[in-house]
C-alpha positions in Angstrom: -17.1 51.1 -27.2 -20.0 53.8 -25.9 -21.3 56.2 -28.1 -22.2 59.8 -26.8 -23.8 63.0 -28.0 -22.1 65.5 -30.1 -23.3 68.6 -28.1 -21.0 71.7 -27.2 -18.1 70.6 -29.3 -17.9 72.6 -32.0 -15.5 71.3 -34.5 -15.2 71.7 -38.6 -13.6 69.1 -41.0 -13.8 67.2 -44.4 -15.2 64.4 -46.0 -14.4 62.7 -48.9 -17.5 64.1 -52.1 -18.7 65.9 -48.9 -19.2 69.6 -49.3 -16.3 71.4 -47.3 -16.9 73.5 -44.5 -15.8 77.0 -45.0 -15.6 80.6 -42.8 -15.5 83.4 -45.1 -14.0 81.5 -48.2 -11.1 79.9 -45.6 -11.2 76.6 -45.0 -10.9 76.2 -41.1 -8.7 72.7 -41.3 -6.8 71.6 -44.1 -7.0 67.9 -45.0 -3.3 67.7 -44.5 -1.2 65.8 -46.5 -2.1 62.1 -48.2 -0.8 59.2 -46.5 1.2 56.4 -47.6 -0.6 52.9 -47.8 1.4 51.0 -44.9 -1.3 51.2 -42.3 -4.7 51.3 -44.4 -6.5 50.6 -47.9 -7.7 53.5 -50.2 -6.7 57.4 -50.3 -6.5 59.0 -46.2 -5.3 62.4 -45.8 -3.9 63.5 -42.0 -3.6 66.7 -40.5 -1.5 67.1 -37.4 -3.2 69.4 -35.5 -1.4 69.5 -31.9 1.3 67.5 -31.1 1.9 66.2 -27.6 4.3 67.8 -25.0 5.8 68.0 -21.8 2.5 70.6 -20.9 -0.3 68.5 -23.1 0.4 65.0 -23.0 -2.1 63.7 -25.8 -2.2 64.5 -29.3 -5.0 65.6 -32.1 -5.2 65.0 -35.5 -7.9 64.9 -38.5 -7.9 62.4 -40.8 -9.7 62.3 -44.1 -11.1 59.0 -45.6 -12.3 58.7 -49.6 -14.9 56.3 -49.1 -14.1 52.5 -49.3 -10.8 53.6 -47.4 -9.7 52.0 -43.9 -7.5 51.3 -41.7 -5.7 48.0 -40.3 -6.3 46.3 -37.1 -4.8 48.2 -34.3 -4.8 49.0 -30.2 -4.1 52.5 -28.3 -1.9 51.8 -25.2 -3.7 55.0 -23.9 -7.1 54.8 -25.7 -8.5 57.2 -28.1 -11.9 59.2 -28.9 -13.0 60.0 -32.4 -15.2 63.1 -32.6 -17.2 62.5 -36.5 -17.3 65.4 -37.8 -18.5 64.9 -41.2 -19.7 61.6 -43.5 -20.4 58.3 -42.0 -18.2 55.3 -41.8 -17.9 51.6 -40.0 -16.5 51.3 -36.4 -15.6 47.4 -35.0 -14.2 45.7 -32.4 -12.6 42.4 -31.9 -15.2 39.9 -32.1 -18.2 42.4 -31.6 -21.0 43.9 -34.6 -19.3 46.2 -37.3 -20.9 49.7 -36.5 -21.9 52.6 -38.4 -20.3 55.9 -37.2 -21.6 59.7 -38.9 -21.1 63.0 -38.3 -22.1 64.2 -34.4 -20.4 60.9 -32.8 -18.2 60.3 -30.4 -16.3 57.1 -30.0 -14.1 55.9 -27.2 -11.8 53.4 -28.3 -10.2 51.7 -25.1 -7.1 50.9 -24.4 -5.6 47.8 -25.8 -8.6 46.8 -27.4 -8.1 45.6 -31.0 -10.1 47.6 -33.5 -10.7 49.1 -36.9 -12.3 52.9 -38.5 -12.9 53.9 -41.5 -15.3 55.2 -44.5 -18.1 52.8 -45.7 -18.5 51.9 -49.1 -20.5 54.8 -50.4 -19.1 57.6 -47.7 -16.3 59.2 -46.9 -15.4 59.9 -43.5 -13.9 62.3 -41.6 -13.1 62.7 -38.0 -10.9 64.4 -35.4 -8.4 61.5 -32.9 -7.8 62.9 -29.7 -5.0 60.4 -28.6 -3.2 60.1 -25.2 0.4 59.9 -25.6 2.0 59.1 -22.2 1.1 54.8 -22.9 2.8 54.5 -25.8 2.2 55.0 -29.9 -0.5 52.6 -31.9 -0.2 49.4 -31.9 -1.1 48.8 -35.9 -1.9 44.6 -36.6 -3.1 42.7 -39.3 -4.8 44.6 -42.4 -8.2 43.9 -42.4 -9.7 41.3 -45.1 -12.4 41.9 -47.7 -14.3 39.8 -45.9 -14.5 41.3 -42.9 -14.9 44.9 -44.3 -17.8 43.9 -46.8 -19.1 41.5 -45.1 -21.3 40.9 -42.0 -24.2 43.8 -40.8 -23.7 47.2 -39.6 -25.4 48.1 -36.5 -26.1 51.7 -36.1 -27.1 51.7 -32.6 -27.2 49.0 -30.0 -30.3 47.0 -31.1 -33.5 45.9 -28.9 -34.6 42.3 -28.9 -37.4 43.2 -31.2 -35.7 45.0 -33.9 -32.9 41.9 -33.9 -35.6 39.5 -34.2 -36.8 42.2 -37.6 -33.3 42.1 -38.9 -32.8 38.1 -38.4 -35.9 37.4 -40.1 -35.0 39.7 -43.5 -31.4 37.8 -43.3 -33.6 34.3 -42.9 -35.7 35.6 -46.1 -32.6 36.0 -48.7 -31.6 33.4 -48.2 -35.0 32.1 -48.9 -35.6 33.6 -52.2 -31.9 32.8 -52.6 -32.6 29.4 -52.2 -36.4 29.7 -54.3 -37.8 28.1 -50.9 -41.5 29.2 -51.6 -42.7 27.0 -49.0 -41.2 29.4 -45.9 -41.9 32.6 -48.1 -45.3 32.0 -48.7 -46.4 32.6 -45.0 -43.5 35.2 -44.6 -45.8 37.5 -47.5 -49.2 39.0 -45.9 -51.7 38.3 -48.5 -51.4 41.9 -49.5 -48.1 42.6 -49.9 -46.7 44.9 -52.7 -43.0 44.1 -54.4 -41.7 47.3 -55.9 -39.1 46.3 -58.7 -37.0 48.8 -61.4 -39.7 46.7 -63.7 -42.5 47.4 -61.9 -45.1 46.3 -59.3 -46.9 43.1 -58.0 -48.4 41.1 -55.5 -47.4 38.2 -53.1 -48.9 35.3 -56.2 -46.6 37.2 -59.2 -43.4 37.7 -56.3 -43.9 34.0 -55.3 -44.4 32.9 -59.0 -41.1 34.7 -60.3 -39.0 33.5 -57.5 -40.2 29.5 -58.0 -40.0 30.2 -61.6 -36.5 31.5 -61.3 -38.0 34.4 -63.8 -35.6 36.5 -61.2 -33.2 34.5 -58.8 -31.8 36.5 -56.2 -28.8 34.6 -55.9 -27.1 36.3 -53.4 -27.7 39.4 -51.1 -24.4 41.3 -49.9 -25.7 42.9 -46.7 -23.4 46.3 -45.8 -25.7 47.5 -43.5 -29.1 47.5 -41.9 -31.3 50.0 -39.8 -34.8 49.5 -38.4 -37.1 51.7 -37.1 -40.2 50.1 -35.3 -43.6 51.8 -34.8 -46.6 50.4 -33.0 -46.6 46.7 -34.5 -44.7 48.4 -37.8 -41.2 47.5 -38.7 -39.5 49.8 -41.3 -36.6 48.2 -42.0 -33.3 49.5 -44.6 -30.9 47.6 -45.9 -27.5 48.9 -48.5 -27.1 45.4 -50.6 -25.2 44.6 -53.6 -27.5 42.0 -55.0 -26.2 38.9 -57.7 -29.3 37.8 -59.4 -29.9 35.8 -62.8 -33.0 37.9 -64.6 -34.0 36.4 -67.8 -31.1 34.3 -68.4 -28.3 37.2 -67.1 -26.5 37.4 -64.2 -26.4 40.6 -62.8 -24.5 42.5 -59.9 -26.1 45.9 -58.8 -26.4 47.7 -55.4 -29.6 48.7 -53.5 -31.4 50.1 -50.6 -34.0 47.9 -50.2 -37.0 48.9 -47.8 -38.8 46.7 -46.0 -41.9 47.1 -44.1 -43.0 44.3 -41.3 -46.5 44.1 -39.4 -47.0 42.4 -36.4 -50.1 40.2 -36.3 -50.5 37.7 -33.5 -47.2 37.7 -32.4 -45.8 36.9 -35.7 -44.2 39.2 -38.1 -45.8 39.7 -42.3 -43.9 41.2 -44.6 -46.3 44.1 -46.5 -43.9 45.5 -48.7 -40.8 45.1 -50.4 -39.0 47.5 -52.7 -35.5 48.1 -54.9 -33.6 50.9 -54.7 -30.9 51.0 -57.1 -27.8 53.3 -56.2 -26.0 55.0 -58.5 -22.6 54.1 -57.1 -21.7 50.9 -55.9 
């Protein structure tokens, strides 16, 4: 799968709670009409824009995803591209990283490789499927799990040794704190660090304190996706969680962006801050 810039291409579509595009009041494509659960999970709406022929041997179409909605496993005979045009959703392979897809990409499936699309958990997608018609129809396979659509990392870009090393090391620390293991957290935290909470704000002593304590467990961290961004020997890293943690006797589910930042020092990454962000949908 290779990933190109959206340049010349000027194309117009909808997303799912994404604000319609519009030419004086008309919309330019029509989501089309909804279509029926066989193939996919959630609400999709497809619009058959140009059907192949004798003259044009592919076809086009737009789909629509609400977000959480996705489609089966499945292969293209003849390939297909996806041109994003609006939202952001999950792209993956057989046996390769789940990937993030938005608005401006364009994505080559190839033929006969067994794959899935659709909108992420707090997106909806929306794309245009340019689809070669002379190898035959899709190929649709086994619906996709749970599991495999919640679980795992989303990449957004193919990642550099040093950024997977950031990422690797924030997996390695839930399950850490997951596990109360002060004694690999303790030089994780650079003596400053600062923890950013809904409750408030401490220090590495008070973080290290409440985890051994179990004051707040974080039982388990649910990672949908992950970006870094590194500058100089900084590593600003996001993740979209849903978090289970026990806080004062509860057990609690709630989802977050959590930002992390990294600083290099002696060849060895410190993590200086840590903070919650809770979203309001999940």
């Amino acid at each position: 799968m290779k990933k190109q810039s959206y340049y010349t291409f000027l194309v117009f579509a909808f997303g799912i709670g994404i604000s319609s595009v519009k030419a004086q009041g008309i919309t330019i494509f029509p989501k089309g009409e909804k279509s029926p659960n066989v193939h996919h999970v959630g609400e999709v709406w497809l619009n058959e824009l140009s059907t192949a022929d004798t003259t044009f041997n592919y076809s086009i179409a737009m789909a629509t995803f609400k977000s959480d909605a996705r489609l089966n496993w499945h292969k293209h005979p003849g390939g297909q591209t996806l041109l994003i045009t609006d939202g952001e959703g999950y792209y993956q392979e057989r046996n390769r990283p789940k990937q993030i897809i938005k608005k401006g990409d364009v994505i080559k499936c190839l033929p006969n490789i067994e794959h899935w699309h659709g909108a992420s958990p707090q997106s909806g997608v929306a794309y245009i499927a340019v689809s070669p018609s002379q190898k035959g129809k899709t190929i649709w396979l086994e619906p996709l799990t749970s599991e495999q659509y919640y679980g795992g990392i989303a990449f957004k870009t193919e990642l550099k040794s040093e950024e997977q090393e950031v990422i690797q090391l924030s997996k390695q620390k839930w399950q850490w704190m997951a596990d109360k293991d002060v004694e690999k957290l303790t030089p994780l935290f650079d003596d400053k660090s600062v923890f950013v909470h809904m409750g408030g704000s401490w220090g590495k002593k008070q973080e290290l304190d409440i985890i051994k304590s179990g004051g707040i467990h974080y039982k388990k961290a649910d990672i949908h996706e992950v970006s870094v961004n590194i500058i100089d020997n900084t590593a600003i890293l996001l993740n979209k969680i849903t978090l289970l943690a026990v806080v004062g006797g509860n057990e609690v589910t709630n989802p977050f962006i959590v930002t992390e930042v990294y600083i290099k020092e002696n060849e060895t990454w410190k993590l200086g801050s840590l903070s919650f962000t809770k979203l309001l949908t999940p």
